[in-house]
N, C-alpha and C positions, 0 to 999 in steps of 0.2 A: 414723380413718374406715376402715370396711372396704368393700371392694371386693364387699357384695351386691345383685344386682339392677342397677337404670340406674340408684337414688338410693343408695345404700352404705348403712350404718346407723351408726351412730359408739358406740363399744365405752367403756366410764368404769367405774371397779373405784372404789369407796369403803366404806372400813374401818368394818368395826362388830365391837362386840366378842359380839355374839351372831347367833345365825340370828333370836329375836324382831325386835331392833334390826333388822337389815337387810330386814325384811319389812313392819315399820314404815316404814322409809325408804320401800321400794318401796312399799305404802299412798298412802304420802304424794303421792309421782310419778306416780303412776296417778291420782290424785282431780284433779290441772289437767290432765290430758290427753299425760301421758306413758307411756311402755311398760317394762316393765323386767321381770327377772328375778333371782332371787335364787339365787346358784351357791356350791357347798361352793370354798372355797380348796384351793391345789394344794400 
């Protein structure tokens, strides 16, 4: 959980082996009513 806002937001890192894959997933999470964003690794 991060500390933004009065509700925090809660931060989750899962491994895809490409940027498609992971924008898939994030697809995925976004179509029941989630939010997400897709971030280059560090």
């Amino acid at each position: 959980r991060t500390p933004i806002g009065r509700r925090g937001i809660y931060a989750v890192r899962i491994g895809a082996d490409s940027k498609a894959k992971a924008n898939n997933i994030c697809q995925k999470l976004q179509s029941v009513g989630g939010a997400c964003i897709v971030v280059r690794n560090r």
